[in-house]
C-alpha positions, 0 to 999 in steps of 0.5 A, a space after each residue: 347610689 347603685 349598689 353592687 353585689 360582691 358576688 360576681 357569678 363567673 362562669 367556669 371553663 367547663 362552661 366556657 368550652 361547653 358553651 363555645 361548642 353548643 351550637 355544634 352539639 346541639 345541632 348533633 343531637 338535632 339531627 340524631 334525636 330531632 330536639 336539640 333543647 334535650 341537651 342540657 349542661 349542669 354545673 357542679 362545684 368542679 366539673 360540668 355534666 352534659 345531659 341528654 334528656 335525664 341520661 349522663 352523656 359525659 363530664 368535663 373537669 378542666 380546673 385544677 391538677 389533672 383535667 379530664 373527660 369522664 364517661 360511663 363504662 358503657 361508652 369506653 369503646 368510643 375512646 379514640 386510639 392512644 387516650 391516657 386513660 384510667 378508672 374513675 376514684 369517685 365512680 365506679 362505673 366511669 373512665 376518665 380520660 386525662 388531658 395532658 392539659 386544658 386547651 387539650 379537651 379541643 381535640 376530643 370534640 367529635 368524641 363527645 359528639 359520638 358519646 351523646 349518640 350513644 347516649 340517645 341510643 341508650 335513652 330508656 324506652 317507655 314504650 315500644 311504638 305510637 300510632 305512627 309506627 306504619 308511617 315510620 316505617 315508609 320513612 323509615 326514621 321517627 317521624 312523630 312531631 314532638 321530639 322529646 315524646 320520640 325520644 322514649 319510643 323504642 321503634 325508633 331506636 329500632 328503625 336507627 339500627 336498619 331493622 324496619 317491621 312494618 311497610 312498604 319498607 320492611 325488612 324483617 321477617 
């Protein structure tokens, strides 16, 4: 006789959205950050939170009374034109915005890629350039193999933003 667990794990809408758009997000975070394993979605108790590396891209709740995208302050310029938005109860430095339902949250993809562009952009450097910065600069872009080592180099940043210190390419004085 088999036995079988009373506990059936489900997965949440939350993840089932975020699940039926990965392959969409993570080539995003592909071609802006080089790797896309440093997308990341953590499941809490009512909400899902997506990751880039260590750093809060956004959250999505889509049980209950009133489903929400939340994200930090830092990204509300990002909000598309005519969102019902208000401030976060729970985190004082968070905006949500509200759905007016579930299935909703699929007009607000394309967000959500422009929230993890920004949320690379913001990822903390721990140094400012490696011994590629000269080859960087003639590509101008990161082109350093290891991609989450890239990640914390503040040069690339630098070379995402046009600006370009170094090289047959330099622009900067």
């Amino acid at each position: 006789m088999q036995q079988q667990s009373l506990f059936t794990e489900q997965t949440s809408p939350e993840m089932e959205f975020l699940q039926s758009i990965q392959e969409h997000l993570e080539h995003e975070v592909t071609e802006y950050a080089g790797d896309p394993s440093i997308l990341r979605f953590v499941q809490n108790a009512n909400y899902v939170s997506v990751m880039v590396g260590t750093s809060f891209a956004f959250s999505i709740r889509l049980q209950g009374k009133l489903p929400f995208i939340s994200i930090q302050n830092a990204n509300t310029d990002l909000i598309p034109v005519g969102s019902n938005t208000r401030k976060s109860t729970s985190q004082g430095n968070h905006t949500q915005i509200l759905l007016s339902d579930a299935e909703n949250i699929s007009n607000y993809v394309d967000f959500m890629v422009e929230v993890i562009k920004a949320t690379v952009d913001r990822y903390p450097s721990d140094w400012n350039c490696c011994s590629r910065y000269m080859e960087c600069s003639d590509a101008k872009h990161c082109i350093h193999p290891d991609r989450k080592f890239a990640l914390s180099c503040g040069y690339q940043k630098i070379l995402r933003s046009g600006r370009i210190f170094y090289g047959n390419n330099r622009n900067i004085d």
